[in-house]
N, C-alpha and C positions, 0 to 999 in steps of 0.2 A: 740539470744544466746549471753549471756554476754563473755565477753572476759578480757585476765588479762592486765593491764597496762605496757606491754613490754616496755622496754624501744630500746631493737633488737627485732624485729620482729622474728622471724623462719622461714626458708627459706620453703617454703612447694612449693614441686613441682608435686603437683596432674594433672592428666589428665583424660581423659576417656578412658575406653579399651575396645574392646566388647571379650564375650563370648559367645561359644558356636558354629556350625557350621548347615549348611544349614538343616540337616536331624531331628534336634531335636529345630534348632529356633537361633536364635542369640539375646543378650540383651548385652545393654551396660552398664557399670558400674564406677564409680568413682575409680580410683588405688590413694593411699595417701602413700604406702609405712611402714601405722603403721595400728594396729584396735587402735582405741578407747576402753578408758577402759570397758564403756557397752558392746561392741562388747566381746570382750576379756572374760569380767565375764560372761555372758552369755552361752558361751561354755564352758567358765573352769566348772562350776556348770553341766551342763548335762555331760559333758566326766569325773566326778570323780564318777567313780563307786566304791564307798567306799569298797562294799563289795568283789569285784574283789581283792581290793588292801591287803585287810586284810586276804583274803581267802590266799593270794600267800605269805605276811608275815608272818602268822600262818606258813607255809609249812616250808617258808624260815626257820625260827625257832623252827620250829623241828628238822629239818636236822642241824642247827647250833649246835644244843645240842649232835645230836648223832656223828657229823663229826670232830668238833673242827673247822670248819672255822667258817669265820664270816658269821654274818645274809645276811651280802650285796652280801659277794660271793655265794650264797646259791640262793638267789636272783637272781642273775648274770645265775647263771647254771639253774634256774627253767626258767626262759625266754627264753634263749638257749635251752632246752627241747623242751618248748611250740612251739616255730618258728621252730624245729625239723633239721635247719641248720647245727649243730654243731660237731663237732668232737671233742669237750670238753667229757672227758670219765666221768667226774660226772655230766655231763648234760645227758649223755647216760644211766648211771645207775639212776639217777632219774626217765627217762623215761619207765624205765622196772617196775621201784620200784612202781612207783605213779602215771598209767595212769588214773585211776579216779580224785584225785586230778588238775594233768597237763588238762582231760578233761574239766572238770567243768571250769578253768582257762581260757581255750582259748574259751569256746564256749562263757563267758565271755565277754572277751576281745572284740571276733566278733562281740558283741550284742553293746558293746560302742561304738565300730568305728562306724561302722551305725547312732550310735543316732546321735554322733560327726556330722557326714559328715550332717547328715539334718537340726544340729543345726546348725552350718558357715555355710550354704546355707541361712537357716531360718535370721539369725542377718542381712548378709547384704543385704540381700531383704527390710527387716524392715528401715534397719540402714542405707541406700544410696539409693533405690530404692524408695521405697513406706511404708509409716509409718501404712498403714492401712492393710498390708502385713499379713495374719496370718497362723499358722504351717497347715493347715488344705491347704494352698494355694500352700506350698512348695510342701509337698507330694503329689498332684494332677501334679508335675513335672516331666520330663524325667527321669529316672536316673540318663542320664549321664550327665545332667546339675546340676543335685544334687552335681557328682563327682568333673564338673567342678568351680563350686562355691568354694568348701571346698576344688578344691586346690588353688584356687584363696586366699582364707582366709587365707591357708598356706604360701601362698608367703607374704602374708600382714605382718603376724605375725613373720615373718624374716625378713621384712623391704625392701623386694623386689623390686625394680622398675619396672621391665620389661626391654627393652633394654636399657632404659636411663643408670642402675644401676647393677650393679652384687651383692649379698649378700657375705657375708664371714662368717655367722652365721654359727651355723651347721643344715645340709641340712634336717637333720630327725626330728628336734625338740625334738628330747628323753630328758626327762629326769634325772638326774645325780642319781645314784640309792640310795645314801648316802638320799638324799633328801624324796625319796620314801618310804625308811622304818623308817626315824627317827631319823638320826646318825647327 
């Protein structure tokens, strides 16, 4: 692998961590604290479920037109719905208004996270483990090593060290909603 002609090197403080625990298997794996942009593109590309996003901006912009708020807050309240959390009373009234819509949404949403979690399993199998590594090998996997991978990919992608390091990212990774519909 070629490399750029630093003149500072980058202080890179990688180790190895294992994952996983007695009943499902333990592997070890390389912790860097960042993905690699292949890592990174490779997830972004299967977790954008275009049509999820446009299904719930379509909505959003409906309710913009008949409410007078904005698309984002529309946005804001159909999410609030969906996670059924809320006590926002026009995420309330969405959810009486538009349960087929908010359904379609979330049943959505639950079919990406899935992909997501098997893709950051699948990347750093390939991409730190074993390059001959393929999706056909991941899903012959636990589950719960599935889970434990993609949160391992999540602490990556926050720049996480483990105990070396504490993050100061935010912890969820969301989104900023402006971003999501276009603003």
């Amino acid at each position: 692998m070629r490399t750029l002609p630093f003149i500072v090197k980058p202080k890179v403080k990688s180790f190895i961590e294992k994952i996983g625990n007695e009943s499902i298997g333990i592997i070890e794996i390389e912790r860097r604290g960042f993905l690699n942009v292949s890592e990174k593109a490779f997830v972004d590309q299967v977790s954008q479920s275009a049509e999820t996003v446009a299904t719930t901006v379509a909505l959003a912009t409906k309710l913009s037109s008949k409410t007078k708020k904005t698309v984002e807050e529309c946005y804001s309240a159909i999410m609030e719905a969906v996670q059924g959390v809320s006590d926002n009373k026009f995420a309330m009234k969405i959810k009486e208004e538009y349960p087929e819509e908010l359904g379609s949404i979330m049943a959505a949403l639950i079919e990406t996270a899935s992909k997501r979690n098997l893709a950051c399993a699948n990347i750093l199998l390939v991409s730190r483990i074993d390059p001959e590594w393929g999706i056909e090998d991941t899903m012959d996997q636990h589950p719960e090593m599935i889970d434990a991978l993609a949160a391992f990919y999540n602490e990556e992608e926050r720049g996480y060290m483990g105990e070396l390091e504490s993050s100061e990212q935010n912890p969820d990774g969301g989104e900023d909603v402006a971003d999501i519909v276009g603003k």
